[in-house]
DSSP file (Angstrom, degrees, kcal/mol; ACC not computed):
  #  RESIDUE AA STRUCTURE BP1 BP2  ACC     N-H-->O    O-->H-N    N-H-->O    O-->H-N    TCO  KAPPA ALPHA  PHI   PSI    X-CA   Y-CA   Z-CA
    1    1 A X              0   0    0      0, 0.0     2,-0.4     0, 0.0     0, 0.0   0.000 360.0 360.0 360.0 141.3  129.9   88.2  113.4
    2    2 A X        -     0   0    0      2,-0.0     2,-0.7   151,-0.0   151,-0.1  -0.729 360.0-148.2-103.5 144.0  129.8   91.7  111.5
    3    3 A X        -     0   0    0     -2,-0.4     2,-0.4   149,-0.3     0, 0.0  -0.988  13.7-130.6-131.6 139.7  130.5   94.4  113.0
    4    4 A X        -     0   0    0     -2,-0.7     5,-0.2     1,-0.1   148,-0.1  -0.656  20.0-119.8 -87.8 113.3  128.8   97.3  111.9
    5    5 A X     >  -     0   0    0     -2,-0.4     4,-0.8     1,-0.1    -1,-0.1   0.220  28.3-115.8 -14.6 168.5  130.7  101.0  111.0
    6    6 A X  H  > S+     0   0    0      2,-0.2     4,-2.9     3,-0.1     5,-0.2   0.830 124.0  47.2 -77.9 -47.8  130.0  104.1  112.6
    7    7 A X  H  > S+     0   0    0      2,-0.2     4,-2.1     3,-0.1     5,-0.3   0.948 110.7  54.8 -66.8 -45.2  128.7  105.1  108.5
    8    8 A X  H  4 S+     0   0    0      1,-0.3     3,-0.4     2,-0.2     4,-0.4   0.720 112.7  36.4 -91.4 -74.0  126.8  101.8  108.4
    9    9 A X  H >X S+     0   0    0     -4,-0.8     4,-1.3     2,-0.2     3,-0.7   0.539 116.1  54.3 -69.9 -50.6  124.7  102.4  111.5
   10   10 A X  H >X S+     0   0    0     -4,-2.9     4,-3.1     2,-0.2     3,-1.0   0.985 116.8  47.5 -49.0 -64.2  124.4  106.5  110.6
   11   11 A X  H 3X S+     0   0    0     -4,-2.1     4,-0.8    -3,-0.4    -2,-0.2   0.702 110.0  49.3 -43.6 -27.6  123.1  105.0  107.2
   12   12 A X  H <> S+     0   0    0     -3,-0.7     4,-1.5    -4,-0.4    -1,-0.3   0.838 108.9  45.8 -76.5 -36.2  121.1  102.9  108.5
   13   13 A X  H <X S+     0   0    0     -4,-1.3     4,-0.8    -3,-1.0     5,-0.3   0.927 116.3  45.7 -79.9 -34.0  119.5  104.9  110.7
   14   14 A X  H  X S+     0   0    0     -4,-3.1     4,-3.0     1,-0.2     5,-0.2   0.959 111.8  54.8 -67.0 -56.1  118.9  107.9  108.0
   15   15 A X  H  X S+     0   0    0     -4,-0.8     4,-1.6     2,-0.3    -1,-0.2   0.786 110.7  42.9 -40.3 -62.6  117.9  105.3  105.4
   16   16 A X  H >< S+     0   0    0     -4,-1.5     3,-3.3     2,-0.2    -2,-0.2   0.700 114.1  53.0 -57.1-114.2  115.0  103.8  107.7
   17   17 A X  H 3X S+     0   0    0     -4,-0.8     4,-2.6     1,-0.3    -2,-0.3   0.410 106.6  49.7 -15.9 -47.0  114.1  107.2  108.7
   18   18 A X  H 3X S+     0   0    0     -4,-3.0     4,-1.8     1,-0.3    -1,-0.3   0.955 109.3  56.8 -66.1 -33.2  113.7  108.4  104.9
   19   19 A X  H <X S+     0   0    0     -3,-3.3     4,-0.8    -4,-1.6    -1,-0.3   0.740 107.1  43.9 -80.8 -23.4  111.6  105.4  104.3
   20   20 A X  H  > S+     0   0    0     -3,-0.2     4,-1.8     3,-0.2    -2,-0.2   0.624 107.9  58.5 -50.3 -41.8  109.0  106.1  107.0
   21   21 A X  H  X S+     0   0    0     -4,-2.6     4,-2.5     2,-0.2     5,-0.3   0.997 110.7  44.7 -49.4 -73.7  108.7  109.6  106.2
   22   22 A X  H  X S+     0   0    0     -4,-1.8     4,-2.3     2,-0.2   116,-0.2   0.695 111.6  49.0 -43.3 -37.1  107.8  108.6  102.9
   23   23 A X  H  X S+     0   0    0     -4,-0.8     4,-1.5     2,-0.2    -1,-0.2   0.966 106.0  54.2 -45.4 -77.2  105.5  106.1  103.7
   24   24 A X  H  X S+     0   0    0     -4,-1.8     4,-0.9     2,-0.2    -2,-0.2   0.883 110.2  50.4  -2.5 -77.0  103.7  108.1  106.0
   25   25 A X  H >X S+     0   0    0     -4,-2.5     4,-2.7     2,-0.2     3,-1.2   0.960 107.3  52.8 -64.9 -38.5  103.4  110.6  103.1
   26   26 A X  H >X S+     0   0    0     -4,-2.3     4,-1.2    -5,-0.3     3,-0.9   0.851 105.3  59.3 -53.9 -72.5  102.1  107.6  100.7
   27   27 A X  H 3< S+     0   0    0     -4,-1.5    -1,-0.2     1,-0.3    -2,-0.2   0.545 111.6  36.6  14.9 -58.6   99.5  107.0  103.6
   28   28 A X  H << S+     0   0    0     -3,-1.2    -1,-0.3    -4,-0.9    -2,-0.2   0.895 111.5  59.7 -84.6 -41.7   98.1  110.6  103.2
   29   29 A X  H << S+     0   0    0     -4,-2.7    98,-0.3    -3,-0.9    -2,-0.2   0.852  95.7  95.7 -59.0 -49.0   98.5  110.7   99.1
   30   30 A X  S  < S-     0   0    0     -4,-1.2    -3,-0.0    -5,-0.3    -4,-0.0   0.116  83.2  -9.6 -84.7 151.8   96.1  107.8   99.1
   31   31 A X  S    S-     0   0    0      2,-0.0     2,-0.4     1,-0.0    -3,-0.0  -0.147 115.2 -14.9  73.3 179.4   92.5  107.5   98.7
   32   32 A X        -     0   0    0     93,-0.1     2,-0.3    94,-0.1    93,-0.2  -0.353  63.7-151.0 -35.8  96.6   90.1  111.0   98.7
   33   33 A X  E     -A  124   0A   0     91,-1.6    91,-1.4    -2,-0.4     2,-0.6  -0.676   6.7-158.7 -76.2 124.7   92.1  114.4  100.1
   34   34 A X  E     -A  123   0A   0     -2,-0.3     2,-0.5    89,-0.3    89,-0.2  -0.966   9.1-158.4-121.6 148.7   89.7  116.9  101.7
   35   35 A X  E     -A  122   0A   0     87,-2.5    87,-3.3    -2,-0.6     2,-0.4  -0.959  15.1-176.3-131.4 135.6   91.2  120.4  101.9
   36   36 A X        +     0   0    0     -2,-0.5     2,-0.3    85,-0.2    85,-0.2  -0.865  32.9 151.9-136.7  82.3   90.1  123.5  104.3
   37   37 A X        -     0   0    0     -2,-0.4     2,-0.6    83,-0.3    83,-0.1  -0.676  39.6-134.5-123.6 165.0   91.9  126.1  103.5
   38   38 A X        +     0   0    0     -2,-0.3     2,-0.3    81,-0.1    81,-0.2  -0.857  19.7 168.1-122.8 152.8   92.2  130.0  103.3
   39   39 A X  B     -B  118   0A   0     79,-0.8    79,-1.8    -2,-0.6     2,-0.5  -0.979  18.9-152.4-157.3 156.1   93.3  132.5  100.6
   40   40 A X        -     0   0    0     -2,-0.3     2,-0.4    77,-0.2    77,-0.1  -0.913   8.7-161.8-132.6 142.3   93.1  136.3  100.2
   41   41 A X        -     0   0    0     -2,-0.5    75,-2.4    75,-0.2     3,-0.1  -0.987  20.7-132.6-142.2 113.5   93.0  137.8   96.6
   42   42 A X    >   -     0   0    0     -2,-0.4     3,-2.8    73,-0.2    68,-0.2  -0.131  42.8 -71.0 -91.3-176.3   93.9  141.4   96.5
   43   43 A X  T 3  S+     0   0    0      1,-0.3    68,-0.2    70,-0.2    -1,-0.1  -0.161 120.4  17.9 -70.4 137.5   91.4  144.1   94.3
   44   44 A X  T 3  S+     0   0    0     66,-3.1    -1,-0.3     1,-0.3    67,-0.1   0.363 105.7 101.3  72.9  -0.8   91.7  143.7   90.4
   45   45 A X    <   -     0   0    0     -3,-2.8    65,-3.1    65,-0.2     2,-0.4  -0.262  50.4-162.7 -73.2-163.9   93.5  139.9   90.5
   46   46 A X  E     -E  109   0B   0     63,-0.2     2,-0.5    -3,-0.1    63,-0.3  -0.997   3.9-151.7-159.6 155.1   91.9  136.7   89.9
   47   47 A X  E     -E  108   0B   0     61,-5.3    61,-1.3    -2,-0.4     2,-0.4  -0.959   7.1-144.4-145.9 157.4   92.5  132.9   90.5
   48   48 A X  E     -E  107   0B   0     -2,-0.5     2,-0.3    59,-0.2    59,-0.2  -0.911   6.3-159.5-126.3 158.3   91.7  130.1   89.1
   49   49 A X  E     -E  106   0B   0     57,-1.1    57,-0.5    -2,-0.4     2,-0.3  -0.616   3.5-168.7-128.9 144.4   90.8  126.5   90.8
   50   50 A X  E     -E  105   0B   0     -2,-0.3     2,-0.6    55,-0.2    55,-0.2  -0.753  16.4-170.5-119.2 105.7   91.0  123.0   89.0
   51   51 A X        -     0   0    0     53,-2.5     2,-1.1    -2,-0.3    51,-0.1  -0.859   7.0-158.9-103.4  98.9   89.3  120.8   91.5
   52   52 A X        +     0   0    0     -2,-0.6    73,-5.0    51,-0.2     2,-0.2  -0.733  26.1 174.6 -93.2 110.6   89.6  116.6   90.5
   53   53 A X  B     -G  102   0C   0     49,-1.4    49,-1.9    -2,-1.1     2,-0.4  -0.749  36.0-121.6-118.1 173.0   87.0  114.8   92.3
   54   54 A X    >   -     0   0    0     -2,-0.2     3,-1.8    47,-0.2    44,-0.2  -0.780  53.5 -80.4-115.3 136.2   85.6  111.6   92.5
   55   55 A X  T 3  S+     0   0    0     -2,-0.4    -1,-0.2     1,-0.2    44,-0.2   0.129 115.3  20.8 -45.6 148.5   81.6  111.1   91.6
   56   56 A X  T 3  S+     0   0    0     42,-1.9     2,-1.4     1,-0.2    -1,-0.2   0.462  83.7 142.0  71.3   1.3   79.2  112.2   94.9
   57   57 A X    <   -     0   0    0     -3,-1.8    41,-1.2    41,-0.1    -1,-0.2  -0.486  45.6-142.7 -82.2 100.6   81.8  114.2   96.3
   58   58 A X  E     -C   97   0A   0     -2,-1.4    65,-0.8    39,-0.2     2,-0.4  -0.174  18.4-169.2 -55.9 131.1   80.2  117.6   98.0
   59   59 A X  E     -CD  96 122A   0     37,-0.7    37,-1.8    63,-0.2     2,-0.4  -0.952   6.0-169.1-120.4 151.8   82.4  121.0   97.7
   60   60 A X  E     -CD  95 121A   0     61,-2.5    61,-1.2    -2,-0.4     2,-0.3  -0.986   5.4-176.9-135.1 142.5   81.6  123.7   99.3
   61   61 A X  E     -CD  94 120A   0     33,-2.8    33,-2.8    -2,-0.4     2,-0.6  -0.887  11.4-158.5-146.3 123.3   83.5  127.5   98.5
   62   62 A X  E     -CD  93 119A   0     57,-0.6    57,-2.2    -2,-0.3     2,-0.3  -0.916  10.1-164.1-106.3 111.8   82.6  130.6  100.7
   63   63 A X  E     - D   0 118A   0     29,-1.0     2,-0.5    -2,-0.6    55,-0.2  -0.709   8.4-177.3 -88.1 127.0   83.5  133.9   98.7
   64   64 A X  E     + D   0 117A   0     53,-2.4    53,-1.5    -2,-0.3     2,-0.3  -0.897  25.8 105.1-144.5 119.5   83.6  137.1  100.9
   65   65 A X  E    S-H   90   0D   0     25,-6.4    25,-0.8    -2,-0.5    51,-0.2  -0.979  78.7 -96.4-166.8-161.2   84.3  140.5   99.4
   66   66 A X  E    S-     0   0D   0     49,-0.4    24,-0.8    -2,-0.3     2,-0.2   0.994 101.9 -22.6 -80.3 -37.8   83.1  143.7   98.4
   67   67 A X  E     +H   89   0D   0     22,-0.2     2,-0.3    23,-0.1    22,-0.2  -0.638  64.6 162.5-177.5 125.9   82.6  142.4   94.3
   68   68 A X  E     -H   88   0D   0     20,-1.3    20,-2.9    43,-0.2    42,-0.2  -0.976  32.9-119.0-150.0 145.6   83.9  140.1   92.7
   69   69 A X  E     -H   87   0D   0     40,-1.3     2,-0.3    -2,-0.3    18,-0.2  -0.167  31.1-170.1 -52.4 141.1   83.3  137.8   89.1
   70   70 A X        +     0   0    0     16,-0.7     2,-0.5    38,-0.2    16,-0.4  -0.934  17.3 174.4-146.5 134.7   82.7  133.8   89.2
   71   71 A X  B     +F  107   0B   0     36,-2.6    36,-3.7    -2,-0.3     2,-0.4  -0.978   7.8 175.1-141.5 147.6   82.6  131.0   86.6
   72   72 A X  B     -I   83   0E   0     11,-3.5    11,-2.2    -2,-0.5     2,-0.4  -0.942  10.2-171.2-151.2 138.1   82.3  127.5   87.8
   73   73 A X        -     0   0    0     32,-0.4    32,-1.1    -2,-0.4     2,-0.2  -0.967  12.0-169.9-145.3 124.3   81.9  124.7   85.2
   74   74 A X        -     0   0    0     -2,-0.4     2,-0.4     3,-0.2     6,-0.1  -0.520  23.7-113.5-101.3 178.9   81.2  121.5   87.2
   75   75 A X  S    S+     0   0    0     27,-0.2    24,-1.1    -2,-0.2    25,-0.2  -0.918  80.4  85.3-115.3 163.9   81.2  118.2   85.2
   76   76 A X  S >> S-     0   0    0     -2,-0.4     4,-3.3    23,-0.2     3,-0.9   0.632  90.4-111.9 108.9  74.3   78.3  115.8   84.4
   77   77 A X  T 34 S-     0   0    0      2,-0.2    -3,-0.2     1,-0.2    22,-0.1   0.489  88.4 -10.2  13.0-118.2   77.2  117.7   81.4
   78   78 A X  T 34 S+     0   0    0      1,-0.2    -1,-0.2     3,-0.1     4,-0.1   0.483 133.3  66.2 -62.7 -14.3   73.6  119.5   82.1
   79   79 A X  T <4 S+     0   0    0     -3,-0.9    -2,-0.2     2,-0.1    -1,-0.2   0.482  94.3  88.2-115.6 -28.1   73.4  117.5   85.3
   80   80 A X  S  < S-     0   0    0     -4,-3.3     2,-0.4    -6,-0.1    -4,-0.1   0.046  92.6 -99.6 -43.7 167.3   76.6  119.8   86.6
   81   81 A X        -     0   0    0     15,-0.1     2,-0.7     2,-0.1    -2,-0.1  -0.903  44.1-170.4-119.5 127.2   76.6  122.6   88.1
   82   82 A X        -     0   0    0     -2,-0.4     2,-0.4    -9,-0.2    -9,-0.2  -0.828   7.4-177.5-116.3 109.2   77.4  125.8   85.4
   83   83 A X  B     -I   72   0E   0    -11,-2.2   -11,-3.5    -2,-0.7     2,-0.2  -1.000  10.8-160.5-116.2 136.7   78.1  129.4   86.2
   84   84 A X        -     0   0    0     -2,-0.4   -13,-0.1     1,-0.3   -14,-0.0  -0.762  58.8 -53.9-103.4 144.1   78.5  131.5   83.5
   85   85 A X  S    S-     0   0    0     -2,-0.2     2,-0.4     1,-0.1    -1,-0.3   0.339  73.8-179.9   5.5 126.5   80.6  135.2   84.5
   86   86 A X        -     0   0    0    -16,-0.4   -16,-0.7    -3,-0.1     2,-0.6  -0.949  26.4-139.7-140.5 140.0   78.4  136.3   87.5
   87   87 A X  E     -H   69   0D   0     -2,-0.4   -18,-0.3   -18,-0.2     2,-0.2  -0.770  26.0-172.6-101.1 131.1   79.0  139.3   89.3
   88   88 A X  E     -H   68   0D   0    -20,-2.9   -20,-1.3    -2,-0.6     2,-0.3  -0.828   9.2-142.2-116.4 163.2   78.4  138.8   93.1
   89   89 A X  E     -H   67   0D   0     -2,-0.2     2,-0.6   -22,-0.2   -22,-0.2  -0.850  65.0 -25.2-110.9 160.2   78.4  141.3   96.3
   90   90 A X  E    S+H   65   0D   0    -25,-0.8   -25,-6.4   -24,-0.8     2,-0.3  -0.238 119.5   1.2  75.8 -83.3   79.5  141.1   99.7
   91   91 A X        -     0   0    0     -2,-0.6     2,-0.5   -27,-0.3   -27,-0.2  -0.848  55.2-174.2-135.0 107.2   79.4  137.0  100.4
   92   92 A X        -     0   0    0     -2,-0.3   -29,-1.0   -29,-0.1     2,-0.5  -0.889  15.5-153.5 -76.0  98.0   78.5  133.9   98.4
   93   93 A X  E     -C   62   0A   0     -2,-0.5     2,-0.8   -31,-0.2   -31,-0.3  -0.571   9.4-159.9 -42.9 103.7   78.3  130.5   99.3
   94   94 A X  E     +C   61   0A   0    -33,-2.8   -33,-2.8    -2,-0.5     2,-0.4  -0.857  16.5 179.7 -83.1 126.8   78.9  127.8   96.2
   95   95 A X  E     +C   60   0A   0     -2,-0.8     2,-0.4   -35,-0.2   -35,-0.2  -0.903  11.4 153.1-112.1  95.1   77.4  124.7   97.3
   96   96 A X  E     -C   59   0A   0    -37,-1.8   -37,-0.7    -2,-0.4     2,-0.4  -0.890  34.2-149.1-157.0 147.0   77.7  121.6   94.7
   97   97 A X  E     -C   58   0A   0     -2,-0.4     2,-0.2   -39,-0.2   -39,-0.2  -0.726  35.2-104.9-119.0 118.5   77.7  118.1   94.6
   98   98 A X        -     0   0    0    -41,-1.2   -42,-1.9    -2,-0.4     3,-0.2  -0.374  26.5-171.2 -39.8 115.0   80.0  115.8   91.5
   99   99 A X  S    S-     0   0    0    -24,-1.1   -23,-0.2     1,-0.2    -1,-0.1   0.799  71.8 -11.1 -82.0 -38.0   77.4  114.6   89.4
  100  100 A X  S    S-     0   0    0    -25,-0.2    -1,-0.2   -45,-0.1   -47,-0.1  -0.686  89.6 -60.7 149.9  19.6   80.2  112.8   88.0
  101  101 A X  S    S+     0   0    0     -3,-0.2     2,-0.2    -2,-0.1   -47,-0.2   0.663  81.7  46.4  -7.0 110.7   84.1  112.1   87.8
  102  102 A X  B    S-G   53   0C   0    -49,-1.9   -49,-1.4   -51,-0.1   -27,-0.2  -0.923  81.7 -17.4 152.0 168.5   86.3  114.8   86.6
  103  103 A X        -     0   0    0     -2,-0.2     2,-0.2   -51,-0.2   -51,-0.2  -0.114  29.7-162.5 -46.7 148.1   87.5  118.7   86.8
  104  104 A X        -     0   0    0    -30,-0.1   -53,-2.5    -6,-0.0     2,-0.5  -0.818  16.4-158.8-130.5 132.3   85.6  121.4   88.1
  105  105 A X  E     -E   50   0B   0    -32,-1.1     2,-0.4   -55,-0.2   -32,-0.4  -0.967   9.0-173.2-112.7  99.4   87.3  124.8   86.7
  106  106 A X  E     -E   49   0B   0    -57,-0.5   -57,-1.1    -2,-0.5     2,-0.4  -0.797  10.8-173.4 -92.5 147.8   86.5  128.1   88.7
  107  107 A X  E     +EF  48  71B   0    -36,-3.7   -36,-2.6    -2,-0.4     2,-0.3  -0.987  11.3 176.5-128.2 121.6   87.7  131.8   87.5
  108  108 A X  E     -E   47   0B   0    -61,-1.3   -61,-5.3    -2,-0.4     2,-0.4  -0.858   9.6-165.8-143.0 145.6   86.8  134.0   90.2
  109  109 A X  E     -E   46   0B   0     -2,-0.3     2,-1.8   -63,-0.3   -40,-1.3  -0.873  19.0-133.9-122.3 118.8   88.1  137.8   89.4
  110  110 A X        +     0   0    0    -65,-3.1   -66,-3.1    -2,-0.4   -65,-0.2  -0.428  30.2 174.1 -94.1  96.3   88.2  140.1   92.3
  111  111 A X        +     0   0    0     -2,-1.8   -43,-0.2   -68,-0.2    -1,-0.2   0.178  43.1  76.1 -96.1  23.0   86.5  143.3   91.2
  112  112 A X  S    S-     0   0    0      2,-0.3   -68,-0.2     1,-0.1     4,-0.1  -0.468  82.8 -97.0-121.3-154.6   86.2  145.6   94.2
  113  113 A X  S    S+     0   0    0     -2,-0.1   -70,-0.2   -70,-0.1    -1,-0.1   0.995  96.6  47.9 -70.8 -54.9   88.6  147.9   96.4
  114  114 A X  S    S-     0   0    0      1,-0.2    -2,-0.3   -72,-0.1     2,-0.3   0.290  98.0 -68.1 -81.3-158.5   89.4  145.8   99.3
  115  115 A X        -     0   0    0    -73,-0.1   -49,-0.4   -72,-0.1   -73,-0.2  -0.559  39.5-132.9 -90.9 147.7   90.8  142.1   99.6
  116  116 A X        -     0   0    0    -75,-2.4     2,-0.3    -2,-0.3   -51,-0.2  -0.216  15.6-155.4 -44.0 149.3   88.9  138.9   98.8
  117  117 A X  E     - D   0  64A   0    -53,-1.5   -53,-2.4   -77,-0.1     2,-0.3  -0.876   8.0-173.5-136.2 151.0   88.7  135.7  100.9
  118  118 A X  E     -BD  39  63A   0    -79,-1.8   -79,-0.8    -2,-0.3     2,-0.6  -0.827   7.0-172.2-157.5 136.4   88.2  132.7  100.1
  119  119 A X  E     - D   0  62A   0    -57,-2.2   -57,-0.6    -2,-0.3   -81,-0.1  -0.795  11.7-153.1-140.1  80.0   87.6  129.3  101.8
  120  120 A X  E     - D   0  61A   0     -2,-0.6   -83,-0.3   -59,-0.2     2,-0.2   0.131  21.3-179.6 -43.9 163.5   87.4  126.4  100.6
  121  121 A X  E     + D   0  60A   0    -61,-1.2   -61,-2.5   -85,-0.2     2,-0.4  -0.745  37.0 155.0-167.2  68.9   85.6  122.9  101.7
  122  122 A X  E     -AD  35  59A   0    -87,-3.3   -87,-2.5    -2,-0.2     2,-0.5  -0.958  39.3-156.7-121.7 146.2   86.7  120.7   98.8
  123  123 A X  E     -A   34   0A   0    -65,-0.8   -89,-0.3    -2,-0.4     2,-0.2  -0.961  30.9-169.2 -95.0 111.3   87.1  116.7   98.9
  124  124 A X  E     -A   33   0A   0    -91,-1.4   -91,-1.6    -2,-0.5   -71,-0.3  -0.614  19.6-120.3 -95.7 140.8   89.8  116.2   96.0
  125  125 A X        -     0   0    0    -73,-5.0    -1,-0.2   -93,-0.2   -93,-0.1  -0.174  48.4 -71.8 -86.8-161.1   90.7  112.9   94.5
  126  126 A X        -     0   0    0    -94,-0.1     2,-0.4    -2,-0.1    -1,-0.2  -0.262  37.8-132.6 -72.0 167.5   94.4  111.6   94.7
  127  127 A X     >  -     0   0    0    -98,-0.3     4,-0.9    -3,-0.1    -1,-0.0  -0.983   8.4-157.5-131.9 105.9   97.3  113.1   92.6
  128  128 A X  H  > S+     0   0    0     -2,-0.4     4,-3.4     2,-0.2     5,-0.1   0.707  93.1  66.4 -33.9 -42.3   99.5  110.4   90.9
  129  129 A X  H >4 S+     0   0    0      2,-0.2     3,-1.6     1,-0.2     4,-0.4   0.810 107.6  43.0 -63.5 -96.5  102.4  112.7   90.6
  130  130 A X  H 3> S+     0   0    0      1,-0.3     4,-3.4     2,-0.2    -2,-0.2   0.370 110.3  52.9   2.7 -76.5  102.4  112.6   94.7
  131  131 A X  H 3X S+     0   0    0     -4,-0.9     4,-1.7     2,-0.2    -1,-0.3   0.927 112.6  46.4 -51.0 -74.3  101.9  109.0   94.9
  132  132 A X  H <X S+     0   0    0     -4,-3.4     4,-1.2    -3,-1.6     3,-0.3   0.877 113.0  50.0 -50.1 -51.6  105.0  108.5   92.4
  133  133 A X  H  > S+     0   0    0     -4,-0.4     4,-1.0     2,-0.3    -1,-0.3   0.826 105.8  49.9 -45.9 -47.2  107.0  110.8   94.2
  134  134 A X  H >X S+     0   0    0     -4,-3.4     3,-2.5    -5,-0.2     4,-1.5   0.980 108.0  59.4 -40.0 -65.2  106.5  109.3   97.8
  135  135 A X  H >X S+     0   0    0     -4,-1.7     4,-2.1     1,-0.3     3,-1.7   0.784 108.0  45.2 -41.2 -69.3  107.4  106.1   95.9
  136  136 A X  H 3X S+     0   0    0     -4,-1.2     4,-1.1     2,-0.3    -1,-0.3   0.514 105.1  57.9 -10.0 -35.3  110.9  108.1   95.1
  137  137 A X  H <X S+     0   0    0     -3,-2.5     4,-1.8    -4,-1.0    -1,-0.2   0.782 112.6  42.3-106.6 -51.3  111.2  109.3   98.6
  138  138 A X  H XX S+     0   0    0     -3,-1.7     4,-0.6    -4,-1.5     3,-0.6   0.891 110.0  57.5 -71.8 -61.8  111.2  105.2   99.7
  139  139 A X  H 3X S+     0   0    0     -4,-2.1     4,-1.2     1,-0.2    -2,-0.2   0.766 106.9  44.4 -46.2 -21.8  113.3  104.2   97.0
  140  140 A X  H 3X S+     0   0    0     -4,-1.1     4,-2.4    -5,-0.2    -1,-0.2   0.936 110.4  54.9 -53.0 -52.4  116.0  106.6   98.1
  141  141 A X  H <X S+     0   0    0     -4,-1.8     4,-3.1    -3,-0.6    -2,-0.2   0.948 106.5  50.7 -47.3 -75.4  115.6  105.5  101.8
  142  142 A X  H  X S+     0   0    0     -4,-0.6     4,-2.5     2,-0.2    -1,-0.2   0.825 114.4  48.1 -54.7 -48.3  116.1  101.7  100.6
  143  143 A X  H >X S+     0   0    0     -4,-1.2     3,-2.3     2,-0.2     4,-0.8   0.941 109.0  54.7 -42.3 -87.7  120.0  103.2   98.4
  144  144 A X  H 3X S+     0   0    0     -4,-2.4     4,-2.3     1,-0.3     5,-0.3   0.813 111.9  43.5 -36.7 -52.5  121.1  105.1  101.4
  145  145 A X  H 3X S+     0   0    0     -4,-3.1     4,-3.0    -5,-0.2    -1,-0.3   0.912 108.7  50.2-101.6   4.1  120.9  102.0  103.1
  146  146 A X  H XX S+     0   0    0     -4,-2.5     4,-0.6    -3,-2.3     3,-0.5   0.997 115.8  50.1 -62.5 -66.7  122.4   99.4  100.6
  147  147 A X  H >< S+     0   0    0     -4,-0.8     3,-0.9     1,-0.2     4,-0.2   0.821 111.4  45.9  -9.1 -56.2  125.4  101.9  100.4
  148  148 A X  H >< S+     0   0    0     -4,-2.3     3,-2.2    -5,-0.5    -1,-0.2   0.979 107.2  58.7 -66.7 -46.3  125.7  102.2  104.0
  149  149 A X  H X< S+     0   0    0     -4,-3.0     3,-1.2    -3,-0.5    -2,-0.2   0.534  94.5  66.9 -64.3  -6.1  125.5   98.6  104.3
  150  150 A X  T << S+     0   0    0     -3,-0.9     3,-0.3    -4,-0.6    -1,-0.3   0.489  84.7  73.8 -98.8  13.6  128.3   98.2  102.2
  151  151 A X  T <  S+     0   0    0     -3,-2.2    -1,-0.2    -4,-0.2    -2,-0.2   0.302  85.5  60.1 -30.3 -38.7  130.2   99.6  104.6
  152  152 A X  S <  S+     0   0    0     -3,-1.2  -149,-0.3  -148,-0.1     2,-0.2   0.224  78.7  95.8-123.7  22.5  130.3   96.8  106.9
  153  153 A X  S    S-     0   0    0     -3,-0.3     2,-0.7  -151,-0.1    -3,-0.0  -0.490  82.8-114.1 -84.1 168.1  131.8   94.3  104.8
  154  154 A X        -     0   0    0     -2,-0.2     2,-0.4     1,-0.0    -2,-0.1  -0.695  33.9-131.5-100.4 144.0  135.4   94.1  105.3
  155  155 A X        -     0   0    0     -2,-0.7     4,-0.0    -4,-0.1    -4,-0.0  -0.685  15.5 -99.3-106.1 142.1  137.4   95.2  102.6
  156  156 A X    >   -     0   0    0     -2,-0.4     3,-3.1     1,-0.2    -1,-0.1  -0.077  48.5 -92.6 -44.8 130.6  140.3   93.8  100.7
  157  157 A X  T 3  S+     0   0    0      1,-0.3    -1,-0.2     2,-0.1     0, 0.0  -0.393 116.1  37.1 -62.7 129.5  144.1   95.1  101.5
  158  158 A X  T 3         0   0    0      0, 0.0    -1,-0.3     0, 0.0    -2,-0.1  -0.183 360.0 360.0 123.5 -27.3  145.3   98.0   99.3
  159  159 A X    <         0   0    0     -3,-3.1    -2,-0.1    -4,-0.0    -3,-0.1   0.629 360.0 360.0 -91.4 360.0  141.4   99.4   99.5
């Protein structure tokens, strides 16, 4: 019978734990991400958007401000949807559906007194980097507890 350390059961426990956390995250990294978010862009900046989606996938982006600049390049050539610089007032909806697989690029430049918002609706495809990293996040979990578990061998006199 082994009997385990106080460090080989801490390790253990941490170990597991770091490997369900990651997991869990691999869980969410996987497949289609849709993101609902908000963001405020104050008068004379600008931001810009790289949206990777997967063909049929609706986005939606609700603009509110006093005036502001937009360029949107969708992919799926002619079959996209392409705005070139357009100056909007007050609020705009973009409403537009991946023709396609691939980037969608947006510039929008906020060109009045007050603040911006803007609120995204977008369905995103996965991010590899994420994916690998979760993978990172188990493999650590799985160390911690081969380390710990070496703990609960019994060790040679003089060690």
């Amino acid at each position: 019978m082994v009997v385990w350390s106080r460090f080989t059961i801490i390790g253990v426990i941490v170990g597991s734990a770091i490997i369900g956390i990651g997991a869990a995250s691999l869980i969410l990294h996987l497949g289609v991400i849709t993101v609902d978010e908000e963001y405020t862009v104050f008068s004379g900046e600008s931001v810009s958007y790289l949206i990777p989606a997967p063909e049929g996938s609706n986005q939606i982006m609700n603009i509110t401000g006093d005036r502001f600049n937009v360029t949107l390049a969708s992919p799926g050539g002619d079959d996209g949807l392409q705005i070139p610089n357009t100056e909007y007032h007050k609020e705009t909806v973009l409403s537009w559906t991946h023709q396609e697989s691939g980037d969608t690029t947006i510039h929008i430049k906020n060109t009045g007194g007050g603040e911006l918002l803007i609120q995204p609706h977008i369905i995103r495809s996965a991010d590899p980097l994420w994916i690998a990293f979760d993978f990172m996040v188990i493999i650590s979990g799985i160390i911690i507890i081969g380390f710990s578990l070496g703990f609960a061998t019994r060790r040679p006199k003089g060690f």
